[in-house]
N, C-alpha and C positions, 0 to 999 in steps of 0.2 A: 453315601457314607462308606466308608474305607471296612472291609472284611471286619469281623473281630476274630482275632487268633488266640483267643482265650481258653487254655484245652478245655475241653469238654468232659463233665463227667460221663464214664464207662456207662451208667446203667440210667435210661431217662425217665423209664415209669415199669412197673414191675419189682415180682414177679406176680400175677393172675393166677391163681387156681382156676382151672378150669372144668374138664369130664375128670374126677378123679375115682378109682376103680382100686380093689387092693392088686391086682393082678397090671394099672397101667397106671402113668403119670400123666398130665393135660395141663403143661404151661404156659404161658403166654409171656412175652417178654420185649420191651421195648428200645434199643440203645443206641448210642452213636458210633458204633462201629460192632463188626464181626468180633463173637467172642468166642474163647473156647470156655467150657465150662462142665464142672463136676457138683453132682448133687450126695451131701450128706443128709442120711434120714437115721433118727433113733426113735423108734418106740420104745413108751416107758417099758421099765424091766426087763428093755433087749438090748442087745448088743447096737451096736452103728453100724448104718453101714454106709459107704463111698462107692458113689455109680460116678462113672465117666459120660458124660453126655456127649455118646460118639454122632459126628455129622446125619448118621443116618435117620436118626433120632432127632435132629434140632433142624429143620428149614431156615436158615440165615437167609431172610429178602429183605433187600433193598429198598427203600419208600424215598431216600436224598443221599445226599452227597455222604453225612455225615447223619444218618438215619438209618437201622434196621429193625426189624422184625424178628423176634426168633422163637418159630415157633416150634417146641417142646413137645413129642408125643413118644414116652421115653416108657417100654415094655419090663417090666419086672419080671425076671427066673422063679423070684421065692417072692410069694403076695405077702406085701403086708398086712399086719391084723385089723380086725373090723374094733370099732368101740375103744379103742385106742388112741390116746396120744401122742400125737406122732411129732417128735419138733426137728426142722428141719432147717440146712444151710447152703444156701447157693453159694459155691465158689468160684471166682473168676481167675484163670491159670492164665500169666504175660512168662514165660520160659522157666523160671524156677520161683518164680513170684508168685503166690497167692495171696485173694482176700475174700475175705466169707462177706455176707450183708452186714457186719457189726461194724464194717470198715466201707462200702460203699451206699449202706444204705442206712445208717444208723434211726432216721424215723420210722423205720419198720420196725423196730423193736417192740418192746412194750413198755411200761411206765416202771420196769424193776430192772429193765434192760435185756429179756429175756429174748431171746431167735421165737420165728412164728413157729406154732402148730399146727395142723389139723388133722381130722379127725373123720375117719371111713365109718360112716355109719351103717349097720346091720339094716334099718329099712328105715324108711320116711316116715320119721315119727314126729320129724319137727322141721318144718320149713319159715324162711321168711324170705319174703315176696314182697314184691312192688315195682312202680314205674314213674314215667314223667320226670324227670333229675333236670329244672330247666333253672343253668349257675345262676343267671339275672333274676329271679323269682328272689324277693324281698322276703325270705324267711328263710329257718333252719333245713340244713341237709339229713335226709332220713339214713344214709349210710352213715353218717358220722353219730347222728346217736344210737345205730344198729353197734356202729364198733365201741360204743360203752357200754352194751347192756354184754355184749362178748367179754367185752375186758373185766365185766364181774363176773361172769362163768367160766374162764380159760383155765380152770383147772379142775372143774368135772367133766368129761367129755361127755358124758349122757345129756347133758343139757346144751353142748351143741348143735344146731340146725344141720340138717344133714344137706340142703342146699339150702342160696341165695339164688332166687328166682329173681330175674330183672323183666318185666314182662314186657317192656315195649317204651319207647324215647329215651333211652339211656342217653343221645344226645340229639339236641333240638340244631337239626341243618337249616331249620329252615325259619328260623327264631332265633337271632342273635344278638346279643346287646354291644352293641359299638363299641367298647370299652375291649370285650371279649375278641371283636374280629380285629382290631389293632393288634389283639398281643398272638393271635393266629398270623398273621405275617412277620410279626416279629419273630414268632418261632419258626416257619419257612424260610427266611434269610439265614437264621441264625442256624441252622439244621440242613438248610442248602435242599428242601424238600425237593421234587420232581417238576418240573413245569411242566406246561402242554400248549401248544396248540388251540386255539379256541375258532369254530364255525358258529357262524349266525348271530353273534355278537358282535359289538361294535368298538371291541379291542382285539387285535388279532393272537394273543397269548397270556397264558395264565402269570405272565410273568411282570405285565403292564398292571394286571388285574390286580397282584400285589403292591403295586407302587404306586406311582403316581394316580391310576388310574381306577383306584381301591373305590370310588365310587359308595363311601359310607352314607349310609341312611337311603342310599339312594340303585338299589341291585338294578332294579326294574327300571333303569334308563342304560342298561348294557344291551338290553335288545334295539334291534332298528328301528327309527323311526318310523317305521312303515304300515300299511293300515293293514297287511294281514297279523301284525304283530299286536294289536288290538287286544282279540282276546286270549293267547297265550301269557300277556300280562296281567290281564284280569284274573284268570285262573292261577297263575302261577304264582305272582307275588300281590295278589290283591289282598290277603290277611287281612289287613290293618280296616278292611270294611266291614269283617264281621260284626253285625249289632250285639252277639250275645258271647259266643266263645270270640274270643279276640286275639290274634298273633299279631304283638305289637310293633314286633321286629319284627317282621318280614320284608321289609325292606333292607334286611339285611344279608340275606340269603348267599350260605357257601354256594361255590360254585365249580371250584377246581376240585381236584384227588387231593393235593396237597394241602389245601383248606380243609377239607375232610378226615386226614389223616391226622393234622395238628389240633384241630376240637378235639379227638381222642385223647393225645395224648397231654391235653390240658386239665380235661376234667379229670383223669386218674392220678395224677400224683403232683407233687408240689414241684418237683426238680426242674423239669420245663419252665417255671415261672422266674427260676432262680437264673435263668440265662437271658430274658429279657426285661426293658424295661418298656412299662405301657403309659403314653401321653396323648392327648390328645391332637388329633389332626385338626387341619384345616376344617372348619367346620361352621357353619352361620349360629348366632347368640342360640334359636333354640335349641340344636342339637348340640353346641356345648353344656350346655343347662342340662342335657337328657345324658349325656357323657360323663359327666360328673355324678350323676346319681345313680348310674349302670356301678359307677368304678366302686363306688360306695357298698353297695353289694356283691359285688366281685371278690374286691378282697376280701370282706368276709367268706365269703365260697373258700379260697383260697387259703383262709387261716386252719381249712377243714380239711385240706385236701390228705395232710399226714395219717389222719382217722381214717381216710377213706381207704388208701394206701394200705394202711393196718390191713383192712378189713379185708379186700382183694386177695393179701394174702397170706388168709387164716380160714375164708370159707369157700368152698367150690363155689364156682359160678357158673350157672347155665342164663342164658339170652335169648330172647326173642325181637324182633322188629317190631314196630309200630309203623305210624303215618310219618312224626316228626324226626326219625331217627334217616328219612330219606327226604321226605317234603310234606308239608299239611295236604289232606285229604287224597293223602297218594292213590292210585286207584280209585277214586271214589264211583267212577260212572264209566261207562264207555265212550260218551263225550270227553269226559275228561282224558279221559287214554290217548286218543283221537287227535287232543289239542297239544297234550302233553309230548307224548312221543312222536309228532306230527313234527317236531323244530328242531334243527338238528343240536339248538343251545340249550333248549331245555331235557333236551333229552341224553346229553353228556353232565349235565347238570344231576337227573338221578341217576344214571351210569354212577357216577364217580359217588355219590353219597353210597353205595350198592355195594360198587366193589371195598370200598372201605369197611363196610359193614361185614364182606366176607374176610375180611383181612382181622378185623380186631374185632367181632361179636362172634360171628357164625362159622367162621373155622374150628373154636373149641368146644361148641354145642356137640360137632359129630365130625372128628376128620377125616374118617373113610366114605361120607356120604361125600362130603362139600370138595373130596380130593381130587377130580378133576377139574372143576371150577377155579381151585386154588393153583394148580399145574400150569394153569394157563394165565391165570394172573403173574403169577412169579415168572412166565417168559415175558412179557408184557414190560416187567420190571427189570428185569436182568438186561434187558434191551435199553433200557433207560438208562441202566449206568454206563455201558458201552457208551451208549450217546452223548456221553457228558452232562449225564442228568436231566434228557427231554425225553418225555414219551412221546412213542410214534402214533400222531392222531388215528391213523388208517387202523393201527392196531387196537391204540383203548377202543374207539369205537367198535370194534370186532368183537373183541370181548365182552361190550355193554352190552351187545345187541345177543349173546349168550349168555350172559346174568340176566336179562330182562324172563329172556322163552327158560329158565332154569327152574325146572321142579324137583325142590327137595329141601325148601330151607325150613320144615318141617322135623321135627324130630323125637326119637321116645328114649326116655330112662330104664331099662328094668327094673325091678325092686321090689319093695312092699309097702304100698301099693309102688304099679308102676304111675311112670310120669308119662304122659301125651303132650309136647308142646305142637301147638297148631299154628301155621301158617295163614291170618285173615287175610293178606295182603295181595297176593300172590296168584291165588290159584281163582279169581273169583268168578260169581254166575251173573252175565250181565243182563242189563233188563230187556227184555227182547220187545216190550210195547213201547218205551221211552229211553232214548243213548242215552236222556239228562238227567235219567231215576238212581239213586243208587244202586249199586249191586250189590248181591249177595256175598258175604262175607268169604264164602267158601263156595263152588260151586260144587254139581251132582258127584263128580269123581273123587272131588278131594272129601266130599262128605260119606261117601262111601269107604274111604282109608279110612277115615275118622273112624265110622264104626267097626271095621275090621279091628282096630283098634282096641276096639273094647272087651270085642266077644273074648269070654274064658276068662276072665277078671272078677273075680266077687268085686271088687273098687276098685278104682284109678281116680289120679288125681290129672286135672283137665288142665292144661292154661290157656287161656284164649285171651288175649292181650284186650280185646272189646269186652263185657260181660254180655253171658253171653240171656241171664235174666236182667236187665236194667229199670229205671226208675221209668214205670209207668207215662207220665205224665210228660217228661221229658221227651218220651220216643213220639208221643204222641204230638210233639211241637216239631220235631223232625219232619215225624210226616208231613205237619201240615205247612212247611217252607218249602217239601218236594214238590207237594201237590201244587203248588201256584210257582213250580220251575225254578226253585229258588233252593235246590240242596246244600250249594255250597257255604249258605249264609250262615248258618248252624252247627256244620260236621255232622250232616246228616248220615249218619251211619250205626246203624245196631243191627245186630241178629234178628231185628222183625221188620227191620226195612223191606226186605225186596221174598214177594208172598213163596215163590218156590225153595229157598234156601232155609227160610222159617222152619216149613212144612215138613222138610226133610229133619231137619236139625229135632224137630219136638216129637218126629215119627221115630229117631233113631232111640230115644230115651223110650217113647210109648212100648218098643216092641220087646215082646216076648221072649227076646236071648238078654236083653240089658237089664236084670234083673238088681243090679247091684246097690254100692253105694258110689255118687260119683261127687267130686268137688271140686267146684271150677273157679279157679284164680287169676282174676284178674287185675287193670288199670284202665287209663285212657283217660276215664272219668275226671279227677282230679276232685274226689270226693272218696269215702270210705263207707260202707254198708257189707250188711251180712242178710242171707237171708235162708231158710228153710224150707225145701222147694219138695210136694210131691205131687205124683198123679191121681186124679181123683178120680173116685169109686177103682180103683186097684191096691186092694188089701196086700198085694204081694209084689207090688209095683216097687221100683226103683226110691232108694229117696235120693234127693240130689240138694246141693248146697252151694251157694254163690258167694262167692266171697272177694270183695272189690278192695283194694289197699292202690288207695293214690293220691296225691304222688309224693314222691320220695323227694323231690322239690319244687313243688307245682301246688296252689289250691284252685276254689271255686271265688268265682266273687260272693265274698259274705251275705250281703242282704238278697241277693238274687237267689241262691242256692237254699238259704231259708225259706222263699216264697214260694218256690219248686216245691222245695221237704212237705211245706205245710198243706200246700193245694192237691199235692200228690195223696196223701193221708185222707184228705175230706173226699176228694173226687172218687179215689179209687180206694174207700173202705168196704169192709167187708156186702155190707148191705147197698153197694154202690150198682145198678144195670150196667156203668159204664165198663166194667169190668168186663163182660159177656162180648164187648164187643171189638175187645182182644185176641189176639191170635193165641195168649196164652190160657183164653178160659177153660182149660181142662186139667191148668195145674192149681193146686193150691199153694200158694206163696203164703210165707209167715217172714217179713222182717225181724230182724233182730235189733231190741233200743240200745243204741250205746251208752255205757255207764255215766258216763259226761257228761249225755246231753240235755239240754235243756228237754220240760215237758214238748212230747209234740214230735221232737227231731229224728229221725230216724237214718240219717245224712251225718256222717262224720268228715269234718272240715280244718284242713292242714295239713303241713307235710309229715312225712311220718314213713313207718314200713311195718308194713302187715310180718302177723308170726304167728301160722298153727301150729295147732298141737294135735296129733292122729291118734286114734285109739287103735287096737290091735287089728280090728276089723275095718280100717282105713276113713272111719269118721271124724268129723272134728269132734274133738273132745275138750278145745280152748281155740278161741278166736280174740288177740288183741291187736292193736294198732299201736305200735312205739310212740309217740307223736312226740318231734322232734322239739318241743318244748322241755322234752324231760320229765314227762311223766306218761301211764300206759293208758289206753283204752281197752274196756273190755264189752264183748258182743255177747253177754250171758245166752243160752238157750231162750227163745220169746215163749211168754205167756198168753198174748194177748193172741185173738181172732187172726184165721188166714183169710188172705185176697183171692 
């Protein structure tokens, strides 16, 4: 097909709130070319003021031809104020031409046509949380009814969220709905993304891989025919065999940078969608039938993305990774590791989902931690446009292989309470009796940060993208798919998987400096629960609170997850021995029933996003669930008997 020389709008997704501080700015920014640009800010009953966003201040990188990044870490003289509404204007300067967002970005507005706001809040008194965002999931987006329940508070600031926690799969690489990965190449043509080079696959560049040789429904036949490539495809793209959690796509599995970089910038804002048009490929009768019913959900995703847009920015966002935000059951085992980064295809495969992930999630969590990670991706890139828009394989691969060994995508808030966001992915402790057992979530060192962490905190609030209390009954079916060497059929993975990492994790709560209140926010699950957690026979013990919101577009299978709720309640009530033979029998667990649900249920089910509410002394004091139906769930305080 002949170029399209259709100019291109200046701004493709943004702007992101991101660390926002009164003393520093954290924006994130998407566009088709290098901009210059000036930020107006006014606080109610203050004056305006006009900041120049000098180069030093804005990292312009290149991702394509007609692609950049601009990422925004812009220091204030004079802080602005806390508990305040702040509404603000990006302006884009071409020589004496300006235009604010009421001219490039007019969806970002709000429904009276007002510029965004937000709003520095004095301490975490109110977050909303959540995870799983998967577009092809046949239900409502929980960001899009998080930006209604905004758009009825946007003008008391007290009732602002001081963040939006995104805990983990903000996008699914490794779960894609055919519909989705057509309009991902269409925006790499259209955007002139980066290609590469491709080892150990059976197209030799990312640039076949978008074209002819896109290989939909079908990722898991780009490996070689050959019988060591056996079980690298088993592990890697075998999803679609799980009996109980199931990744249907996984045969669809991104695989370049540039497929990586455009799911970004698809699932944030609608203007990317406005530049292509998505049809279906060549494809046999079943997976047109499966293509048409992706696309059917799609565009609704789509009709949503303006809200989402809204939301990005109006509330700071902090991020974490998950499994699916780089591949299903990433790290799961040391076999897994082993097979994974064993190939030099599957192992540019999470390279590239990684460095994306530092490009557009993990740069604005903390950019003085990630800023040499980032230094050296942006030569990587800068070299690519030299090149005519090819990355040098010698070099991604370089840089994969320091993202992989990189410790610190860990990160904490100050505040009141502060925030701990924890890296499960990453730093893990393998099983040293079985490669094929899963590992611990965290291993000794990084659990030992963790508890540094805490000491000298009356509260903190925790996130740990897995929870880090889960559903009994469930963990106890993990186990028993490990036990017969079968981890990966399940997503065998929780905090009491692997017995040294438990031990640690329940001793760091046990001991005698973590006296506090702690509350840990989760996802992963693709269910919702609340529970009340403390140590028993310790009158002056810790209390601790679980608190699971997921996902924000993801549920459970209905009649299976009620089977779970209900078996889990009979097997493991209060007067149950089965309990004692638990790695957690020394805490007391109390669930919390959701107002909704049916007798019995104790399992909240849909998409949706979590939102507490903190009391002075950093406790929840409200726990509801948005649920993106349009109406709220609430986790009253429990009555009934603890586990």
């Amino acid at each position: 097909m002949p170029p399209d020389t259709t100019p291109l709008p200046d701004v493709l997704v943004g702007p992101l709130l991101r660390r926002l501080a009164p003393e520093r700015l954290v924006l994130w920014l998407a566009t088709s070319r290098p901009l210059s640009l000036s930020l107006e800010l006014v606080p109610t009953d203050k004056p305006p003021r006009r900041l120049a966003i000098a180069s030093a201040y804005c990292r312009r990188v290149p991702v394509g031809r007609h692609a950049w990044l601009h990422l925004i870490d812009l220091p204030l003289d004079v802080p602005l104020p806390r508990d305040t509404l702040i509404t603000y204007d990006l302006h884009l300067h071409d020589g004496d031409q300006e235009r604010g967002i009421a001219d490039w970005g007019p969806h970002l507005l709000d429904e009276d046509g007002e510029l965004p706001t937000f709003v520095l809040a004095s301490r975490h008194h109110r977050l909303l949380h959540g995870s799983c965002r998967k577009p092809h999931h046949d239900g409502g987006d929980g960001l899009v009814r998080a930006e209604a329940w905004l758009a009825k508070h946007r003008a008391t600031p007290e009732e602002r969220p001081a963040w939006l926690l995104m805990t983990g799969d903000q996008v699914y690489a490794d779960d894609v709905a055919g519909t989705m990965l057509v309009a991902i190449h269409g925006l790499i043509n259209r955007l002139g993304l980066f290609d590469e080079p491709l080892e150990g696959a059976v197209v030799a560049d990312s640039r076949a891989l978008h074209g002819e040789a896109a290989y939909y429904y079908a990722r898991e036949s780009l490996l070689p025919d050959v019988k060591s490539s056996d079980t690298l495809r088993e592990r890697f793209f075998g999803g679609v065999r799980k009996p109980v959690f199931t990744s249907a796509n996984a045969h669809n599995h991104l695989a370049s940078f540039a497929e990586m970089v455009a799911m970004y910038l698809l699932v944030w804002s609608p203007t990317p969608w406005e530049l292509i048009e998505v049809a279906p490929p060549p494809l046999n009768a079943e997976q047109t039938a499966l293509f048409h019913a992706e696309q059917a959900v799609i565009e609704h995703f789509v009709a949503g993305l303006p809200a989402c847009a809204r939301l990005l920015a109006r509330l700071p966002t902090l991020m974490i990774f998950d499994d699916h935000d780089i591949t299903d059951d990433w790290n799961l085992s040391a076999d897994w590791e082993r097979t994974a980064y064993g190939h030099p295809f599957s192992r540019r495969i999470i390279g590239n989902a990684l460095f994306g992930y530092l490009l557009c999630q993990g740069w604005g969590n903390d950019p003085e931690r990630l800023a040499e990670p980032l230094a050296e991706g942006i030569q990587v890139l800068e070299a690519a446009e030299a090149n005519g828009g090819w990355l040098d394989g010698d070099a991604l691969d370089a840089l994969i292989q320091r993202l992989l060994r990189f410790e610190g995508w860990e990160y904490q808030v100050p505040g009141e309470p502060p925030l701990v966001v924890l890296d499960t992915r990453t730093r893990r402790w393998r099983s040293e009796r079985n490669s094929r057992r899963p590992s611990g979530l965290m291993d000794w060192e990084a659990l030992s940060d963790f508890q540094q962490a805490l000491l000298g905190h009356p509260s903190t609030i925790i996130v740990s993208p897995a929870p880090m209390f889960g559903v009994k009954l469930i963990e106890v079916i993990q186990k028993l798919f490990t036990l017969a060497g079968k981890p990966l059929m399940v997503d065998a993975e929780n905090w009491m998987a692997h017995r040294g990492a438990a031990s640690v994790l329940l001793n760091i709560f046990r001991h005698s400096r973590t006296p506090g209140n702690y509350v840990v926010l989760s996802g992963d699950v693709h269910y919702s629960f609340a529970y009340d957690i403390r140590i028993r026979q310790r009158r002056h013990g810790p209390r601790l609170w679980q608190i699971t919101s997921s996902g924000i577009k993801n549920a459970f299978p209905d009649t299976l997850l009620d089977w779970f709720d209900r078996l889990n309640r009979w097997l493991y009530a209060p007067w149950s021995p089965l309990n004692w033979l638990t790695k957690r029998r020394r805490l007391a667990i109390t669930p919390r029933d959701p107002d909704r649900a049916r007798a019995g249920e104790r399992l909240w089910n849909g998409s949706g996003i979590g939102l507490v509410d903190f009391d002075e002394r950093g406790r929840p004091r409200g726990i509801r669930q948005l649920d993106a139906r349009g109406f709220e769930v609430r986790f009253p305080p429990a009555s009934q008997e603890e586990t």
